[in-house]
Rosetta silent file (secondary structure, phi, psi, omega in degrees, C-alpha in Angstrom):
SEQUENCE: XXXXXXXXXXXXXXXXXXXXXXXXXXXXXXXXXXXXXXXXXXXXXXXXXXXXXXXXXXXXXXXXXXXXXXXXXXXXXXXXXXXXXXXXXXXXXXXXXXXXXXXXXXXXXXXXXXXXXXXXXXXXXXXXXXXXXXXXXXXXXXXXXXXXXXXXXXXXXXXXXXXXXXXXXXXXXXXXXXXXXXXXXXXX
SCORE:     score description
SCORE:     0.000 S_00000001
   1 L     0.000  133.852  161.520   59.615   63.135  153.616 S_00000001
   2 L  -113.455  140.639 -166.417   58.984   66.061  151.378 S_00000001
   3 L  -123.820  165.831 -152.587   61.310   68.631  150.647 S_00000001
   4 L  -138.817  141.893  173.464   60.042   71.949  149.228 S_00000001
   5 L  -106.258  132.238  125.447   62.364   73.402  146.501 S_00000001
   6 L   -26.470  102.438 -165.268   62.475   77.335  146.859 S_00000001
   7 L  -122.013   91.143 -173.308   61.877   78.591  143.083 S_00000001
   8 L   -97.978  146.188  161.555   63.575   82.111  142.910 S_00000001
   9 L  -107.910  147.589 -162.772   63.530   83.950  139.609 S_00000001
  10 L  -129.314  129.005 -172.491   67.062   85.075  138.781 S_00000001
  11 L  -127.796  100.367  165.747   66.950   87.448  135.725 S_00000001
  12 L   -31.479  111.763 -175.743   69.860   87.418  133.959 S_00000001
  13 L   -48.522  140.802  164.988   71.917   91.053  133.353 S_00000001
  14 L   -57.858  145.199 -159.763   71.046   92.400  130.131 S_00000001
  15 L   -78.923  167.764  169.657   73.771   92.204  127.934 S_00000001
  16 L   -75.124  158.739  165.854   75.201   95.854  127.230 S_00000001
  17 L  -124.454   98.367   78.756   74.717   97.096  123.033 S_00000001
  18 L   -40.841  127.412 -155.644   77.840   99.227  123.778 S_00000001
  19 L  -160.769  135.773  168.365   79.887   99.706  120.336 S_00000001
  20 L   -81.767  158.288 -171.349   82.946  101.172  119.527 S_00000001
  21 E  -153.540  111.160 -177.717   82.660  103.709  116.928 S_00000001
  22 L   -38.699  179.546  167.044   85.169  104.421  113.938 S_00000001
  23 L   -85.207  131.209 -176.565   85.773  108.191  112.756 S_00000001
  24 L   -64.098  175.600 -166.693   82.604  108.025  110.459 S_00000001
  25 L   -92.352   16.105  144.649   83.782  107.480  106.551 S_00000001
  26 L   -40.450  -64.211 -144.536   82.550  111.840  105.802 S_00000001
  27 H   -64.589  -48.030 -174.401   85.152  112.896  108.289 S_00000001
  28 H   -43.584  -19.235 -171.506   87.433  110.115  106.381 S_00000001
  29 H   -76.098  -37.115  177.031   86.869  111.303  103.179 S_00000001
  30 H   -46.976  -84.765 -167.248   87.953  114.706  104.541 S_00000001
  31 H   -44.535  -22.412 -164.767   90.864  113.579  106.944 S_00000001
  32 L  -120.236   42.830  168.462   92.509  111.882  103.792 S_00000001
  33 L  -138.462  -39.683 -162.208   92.790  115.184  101.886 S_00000001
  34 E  -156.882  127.140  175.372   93.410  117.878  104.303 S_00000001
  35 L   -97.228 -171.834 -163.161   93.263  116.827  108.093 S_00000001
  36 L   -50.864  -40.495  166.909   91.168  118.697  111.135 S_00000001
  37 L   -80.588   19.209  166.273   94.339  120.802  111.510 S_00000001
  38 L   108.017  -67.234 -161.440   94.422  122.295  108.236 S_00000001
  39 L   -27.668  165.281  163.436   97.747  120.056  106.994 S_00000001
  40 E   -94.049  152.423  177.548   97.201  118.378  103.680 S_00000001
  41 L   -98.707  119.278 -163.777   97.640  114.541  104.594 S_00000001
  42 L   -99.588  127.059 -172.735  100.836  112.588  103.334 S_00000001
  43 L  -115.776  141.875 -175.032   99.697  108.843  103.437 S_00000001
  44 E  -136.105 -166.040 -159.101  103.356  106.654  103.761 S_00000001
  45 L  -117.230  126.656 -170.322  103.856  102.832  103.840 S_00000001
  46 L   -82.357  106.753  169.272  103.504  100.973  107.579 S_00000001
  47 L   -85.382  163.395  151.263  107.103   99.607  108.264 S_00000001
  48 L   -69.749  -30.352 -175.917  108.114   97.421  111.038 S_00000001
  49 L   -78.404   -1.043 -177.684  111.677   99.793  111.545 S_00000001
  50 L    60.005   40.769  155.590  108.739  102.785  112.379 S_00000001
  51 L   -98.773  146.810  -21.040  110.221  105.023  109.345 S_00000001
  52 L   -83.943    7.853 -161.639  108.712  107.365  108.914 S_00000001
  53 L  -148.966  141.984 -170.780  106.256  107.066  111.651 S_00000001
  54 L   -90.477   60.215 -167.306  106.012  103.924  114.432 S_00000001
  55 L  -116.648   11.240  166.937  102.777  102.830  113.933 S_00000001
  56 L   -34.040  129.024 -168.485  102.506   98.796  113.117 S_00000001
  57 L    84.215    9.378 -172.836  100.243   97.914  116.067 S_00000001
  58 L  -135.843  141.702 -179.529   98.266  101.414  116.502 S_00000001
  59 L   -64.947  118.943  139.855   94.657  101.531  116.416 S_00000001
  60 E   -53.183  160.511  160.175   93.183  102.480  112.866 S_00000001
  61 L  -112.405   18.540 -179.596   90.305  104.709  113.867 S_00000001
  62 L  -115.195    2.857 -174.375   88.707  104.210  110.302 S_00000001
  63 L  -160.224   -8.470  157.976   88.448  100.484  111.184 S_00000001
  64 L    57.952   50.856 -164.664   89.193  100.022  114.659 S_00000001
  65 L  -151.835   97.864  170.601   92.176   97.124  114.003 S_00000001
  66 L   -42.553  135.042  178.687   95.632   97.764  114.391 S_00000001
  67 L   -60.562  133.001 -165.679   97.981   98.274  111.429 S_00000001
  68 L  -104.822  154.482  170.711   99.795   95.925  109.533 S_00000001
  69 L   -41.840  144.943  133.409  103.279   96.275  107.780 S_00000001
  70 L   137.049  -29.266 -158.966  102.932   97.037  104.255 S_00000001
  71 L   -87.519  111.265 -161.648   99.885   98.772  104.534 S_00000001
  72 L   -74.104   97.634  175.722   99.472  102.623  103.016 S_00000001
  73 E   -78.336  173.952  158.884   98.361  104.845  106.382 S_00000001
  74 E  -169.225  136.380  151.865   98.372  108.668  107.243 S_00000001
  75 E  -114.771  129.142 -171.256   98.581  110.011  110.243 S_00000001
  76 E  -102.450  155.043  136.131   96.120  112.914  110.678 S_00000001
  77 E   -61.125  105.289  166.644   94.978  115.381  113.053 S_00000001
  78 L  -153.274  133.962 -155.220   91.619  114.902  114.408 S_00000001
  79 L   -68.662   76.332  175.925   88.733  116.791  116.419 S_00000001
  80 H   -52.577  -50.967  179.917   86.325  114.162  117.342 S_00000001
  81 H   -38.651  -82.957 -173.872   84.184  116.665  119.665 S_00000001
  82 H   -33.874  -56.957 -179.847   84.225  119.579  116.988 S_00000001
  83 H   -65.147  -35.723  153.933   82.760  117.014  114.464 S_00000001
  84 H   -67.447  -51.253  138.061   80.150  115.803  116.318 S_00000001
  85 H    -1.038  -64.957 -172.047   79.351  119.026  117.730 S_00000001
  86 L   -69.797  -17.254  164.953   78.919  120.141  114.161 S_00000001
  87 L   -97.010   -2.030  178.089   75.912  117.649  113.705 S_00000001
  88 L   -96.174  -27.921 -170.171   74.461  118.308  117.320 S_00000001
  89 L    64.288   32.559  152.012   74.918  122.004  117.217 S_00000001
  90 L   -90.121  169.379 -174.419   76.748  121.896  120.787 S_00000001
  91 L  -129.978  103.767  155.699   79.504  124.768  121.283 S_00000001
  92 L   -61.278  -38.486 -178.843   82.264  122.190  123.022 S_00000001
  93 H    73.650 -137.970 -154.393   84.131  125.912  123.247 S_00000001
  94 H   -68.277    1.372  163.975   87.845  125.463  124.840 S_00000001
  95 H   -54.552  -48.251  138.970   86.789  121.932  124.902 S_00000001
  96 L   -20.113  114.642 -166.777   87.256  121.290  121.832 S_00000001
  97 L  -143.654  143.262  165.290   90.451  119.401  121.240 S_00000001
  98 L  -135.965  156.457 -156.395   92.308  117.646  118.410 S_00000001
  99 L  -140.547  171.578  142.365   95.074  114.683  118.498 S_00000001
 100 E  -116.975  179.355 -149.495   96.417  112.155  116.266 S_00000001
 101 E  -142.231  163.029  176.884   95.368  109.291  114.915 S_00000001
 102 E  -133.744  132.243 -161.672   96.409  106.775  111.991 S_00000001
 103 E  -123.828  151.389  174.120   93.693  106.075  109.458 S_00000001
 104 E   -73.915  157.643 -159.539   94.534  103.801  106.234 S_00000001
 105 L   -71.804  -20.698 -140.444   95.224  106.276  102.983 S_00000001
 106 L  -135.663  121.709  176.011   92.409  104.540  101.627 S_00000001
 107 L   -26.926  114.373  173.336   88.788  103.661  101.767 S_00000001
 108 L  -114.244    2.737  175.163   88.968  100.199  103.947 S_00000001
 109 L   115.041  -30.874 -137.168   85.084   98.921  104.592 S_00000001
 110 L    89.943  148.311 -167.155   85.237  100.295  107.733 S_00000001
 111 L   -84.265  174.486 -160.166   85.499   97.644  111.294 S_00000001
 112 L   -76.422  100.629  175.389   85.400   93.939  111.161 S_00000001
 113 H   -41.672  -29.758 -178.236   81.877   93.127  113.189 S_00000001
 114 H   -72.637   -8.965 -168.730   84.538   90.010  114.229 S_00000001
 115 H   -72.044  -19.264  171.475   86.706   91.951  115.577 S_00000001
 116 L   103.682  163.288 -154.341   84.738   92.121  119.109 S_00000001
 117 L   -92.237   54.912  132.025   82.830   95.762  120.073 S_00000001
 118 L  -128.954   73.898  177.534   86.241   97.439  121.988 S_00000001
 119 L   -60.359  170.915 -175.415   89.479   97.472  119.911 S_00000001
 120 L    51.592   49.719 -165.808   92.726   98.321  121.535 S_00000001
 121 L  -136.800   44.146  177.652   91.709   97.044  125.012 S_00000001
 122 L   -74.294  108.925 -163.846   94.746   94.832  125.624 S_00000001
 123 L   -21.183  130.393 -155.419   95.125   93.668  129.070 S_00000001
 124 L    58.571   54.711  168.213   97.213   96.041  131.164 S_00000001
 125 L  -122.330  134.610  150.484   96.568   99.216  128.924 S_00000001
 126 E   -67.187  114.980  153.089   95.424  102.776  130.390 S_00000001
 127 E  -136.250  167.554  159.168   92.665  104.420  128.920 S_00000001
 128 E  -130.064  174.948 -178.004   90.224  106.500  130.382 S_00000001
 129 E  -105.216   87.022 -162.078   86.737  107.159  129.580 S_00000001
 130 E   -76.692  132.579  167.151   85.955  110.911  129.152 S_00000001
 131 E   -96.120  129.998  145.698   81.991  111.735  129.697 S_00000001
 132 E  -108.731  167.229 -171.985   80.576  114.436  127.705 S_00000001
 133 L  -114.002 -168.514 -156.652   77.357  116.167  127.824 S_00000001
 134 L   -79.734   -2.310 -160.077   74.929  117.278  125.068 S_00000001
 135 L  -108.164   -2.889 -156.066   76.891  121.127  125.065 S_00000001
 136 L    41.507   42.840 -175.531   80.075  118.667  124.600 S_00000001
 137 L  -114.353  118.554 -150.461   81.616  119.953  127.863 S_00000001
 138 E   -62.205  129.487  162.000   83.431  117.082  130.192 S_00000001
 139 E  -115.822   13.554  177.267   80.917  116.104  132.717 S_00000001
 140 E   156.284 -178.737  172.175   83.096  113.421  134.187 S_00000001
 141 E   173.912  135.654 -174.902   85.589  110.753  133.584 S_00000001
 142 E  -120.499  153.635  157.830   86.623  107.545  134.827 S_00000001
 143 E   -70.624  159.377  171.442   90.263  105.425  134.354 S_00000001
 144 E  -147.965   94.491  166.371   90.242  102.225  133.306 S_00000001
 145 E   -76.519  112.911 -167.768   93.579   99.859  133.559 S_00000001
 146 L   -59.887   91.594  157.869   92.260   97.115  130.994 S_00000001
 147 L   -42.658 -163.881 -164.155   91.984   93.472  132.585 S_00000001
 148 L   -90.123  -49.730 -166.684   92.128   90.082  131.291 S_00000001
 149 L   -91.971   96.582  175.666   87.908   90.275  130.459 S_00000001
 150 L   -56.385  -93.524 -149.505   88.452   93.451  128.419 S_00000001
 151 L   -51.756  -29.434  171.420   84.895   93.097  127.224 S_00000001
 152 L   -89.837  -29.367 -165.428   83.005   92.828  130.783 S_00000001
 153 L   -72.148  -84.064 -172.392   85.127   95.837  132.303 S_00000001
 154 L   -11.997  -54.707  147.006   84.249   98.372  129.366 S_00000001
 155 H   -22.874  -73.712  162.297   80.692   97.185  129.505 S_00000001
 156 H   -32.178  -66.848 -179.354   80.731   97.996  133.161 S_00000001
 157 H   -50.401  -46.924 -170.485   82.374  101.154  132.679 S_00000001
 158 H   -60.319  -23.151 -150.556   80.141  102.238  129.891 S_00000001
 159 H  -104.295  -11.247  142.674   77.027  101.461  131.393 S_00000001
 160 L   -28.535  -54.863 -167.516   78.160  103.352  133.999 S_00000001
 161 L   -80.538  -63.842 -141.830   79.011  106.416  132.211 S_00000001
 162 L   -84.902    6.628 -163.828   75.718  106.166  130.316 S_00000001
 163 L  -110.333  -25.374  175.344   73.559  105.526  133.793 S_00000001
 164 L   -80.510   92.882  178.052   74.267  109.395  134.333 S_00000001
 165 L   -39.935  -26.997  172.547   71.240  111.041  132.170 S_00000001
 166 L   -58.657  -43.765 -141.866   74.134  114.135  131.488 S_00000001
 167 L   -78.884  123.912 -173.349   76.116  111.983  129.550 S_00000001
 168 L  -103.601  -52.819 -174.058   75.575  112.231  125.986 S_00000001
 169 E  -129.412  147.126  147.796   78.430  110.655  124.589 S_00000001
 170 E  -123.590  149.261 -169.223   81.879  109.165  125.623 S_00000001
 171 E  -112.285  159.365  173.472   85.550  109.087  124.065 S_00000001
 172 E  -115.201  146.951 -175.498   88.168  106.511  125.031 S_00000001
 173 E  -149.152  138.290  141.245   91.552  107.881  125.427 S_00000001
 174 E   -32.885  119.594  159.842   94.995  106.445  125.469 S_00000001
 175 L   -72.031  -44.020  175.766   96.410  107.842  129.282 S_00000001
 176 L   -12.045  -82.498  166.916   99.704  107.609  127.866 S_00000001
 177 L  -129.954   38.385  155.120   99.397  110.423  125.487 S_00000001
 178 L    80.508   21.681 -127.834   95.941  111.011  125.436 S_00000001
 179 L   -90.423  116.522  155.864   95.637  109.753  121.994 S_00000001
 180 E    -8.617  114.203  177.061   91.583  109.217  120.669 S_00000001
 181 E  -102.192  -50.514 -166.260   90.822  105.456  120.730 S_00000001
 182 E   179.314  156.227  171.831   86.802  105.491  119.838 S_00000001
 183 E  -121.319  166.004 -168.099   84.138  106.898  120.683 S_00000001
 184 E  -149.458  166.968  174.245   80.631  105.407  122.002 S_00000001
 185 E  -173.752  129.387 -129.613   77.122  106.747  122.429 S_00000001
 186 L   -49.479  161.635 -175.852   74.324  105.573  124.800 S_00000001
 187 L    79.499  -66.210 -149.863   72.349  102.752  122.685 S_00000001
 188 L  -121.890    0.000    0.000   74.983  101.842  120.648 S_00000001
C-alpha cells in the first residue's frame, strides 16, 4: 500500500519590526529645562506615599520603564505631534495637542532593548491607538483592552494601523486620561 503525503508550503507570518518609541533625547534635553508648555521643569524625588506627584509605576517616556522609588523625575508637558510635525513640516493645526508625561530629571541611556518592544501594556489596560497621517491630522483610531499576549495584540493592531497607506505614524494613549504612552512609525 502506498500512501501519498500531501506537501503544502505553509509560510510562516512575518514577524512585525513594530517598536515603541521614547520622546527622542533633543526633545529631552529641552523638556528638562523648560517643558512644551512653556513651565520651567521642577524635577522631585519618586516616593511610594505619591508626594508630590503619584507616579512610582508610570511609564517613563524617556525610557519606556516605569519609575522606581527614589528615583529624581519631572513631570512635563508634552506635544508629541507638534514635535514631529516640526521635522516633517506637517501643520497638525487644532490637532495639535499636549499632555503629561514623567521623564527622569536626568539623562538615563534611553529604553532597555530587554525590556520587550511595548512598555506599559499590562493585561487589562485601555489604550487606544490614534492613526495619524503625513499632515498629522487623525485619520483613524482603534481601542485596544490589553490581553494576556500583550505583544501579539499590539503587533496585530499595529500592522493594522500601518496596512492603511494614510497612516504615517501612530501614538498610544492611556483611555483613562488620555495620557501619551509611545509612539510608533511604519518600519520601526
Amino acid at each position: 500500500m502506498t500512501t501519498h503525503t500531501a506537501h503544502r508550503t505553509h509560510r510562516a507570518p512575518h514577524p512585525t519590526a513594530h517598536t515603541a518609541l521614547a520622546i527622542p533625547e533633543t526633545a529631552l534635553k529641552e523638556l528638562r529645562v523648560t517643558d512644551d508648555a512653556g513651565w520651567p521643569t521642577e524635577p522631585f524625588t519618586a516616593r511610594e506615599d505619591g508626594v508630590p506627584h503619584d507616579c512610582v509605576g508610570s511609564l517613563l517616556r524617556c525610557c519606556l520603564r516605569d519609575a522606581r522609588a527614589g528615583e529624581r523625575v519631572a513631570l512635563v508637558a508634552y506635544a508629541p505631534l507638534r514635535r514631529w510635525a516640526a521635522g516633517t513640516g506637517a501643520k497638525p493645526g487644532a490637532y495639535d495637542e499636549q499632555g503629561p508625561v514623567f521623564i527622569h530629571a536626568g539623562a538615563c541611556g534611553g529604553p532597555d532593548g530587554a525590556a520587550g518592544r511595548y512598555p506599559a501594556v499590562r493585561a487589562g489596560a485601555l489604550r487606544v491607538l490614534r492613526r495619524y497621517n503625513t499632515q498629522g491630522r487623525i485619520v483613524g483610531g482603534r481601542p485596544l483592552e490589553v490581553p494576556e499576549d500583550a505583544q501579539a495584540a499590539f503587533d496585530a493592531a499595529l500592522t493594522e494601523a500601518f496596512a492603511d497607506p494614510e497612516v504615517a505614524l501612530v501614538h498610544v494613549r492611556a483611555v483613562e486620561y488620555g495620557c501619551f504612552q509611545f509612539e510608533v512609525r511604519p518600519g520601526r
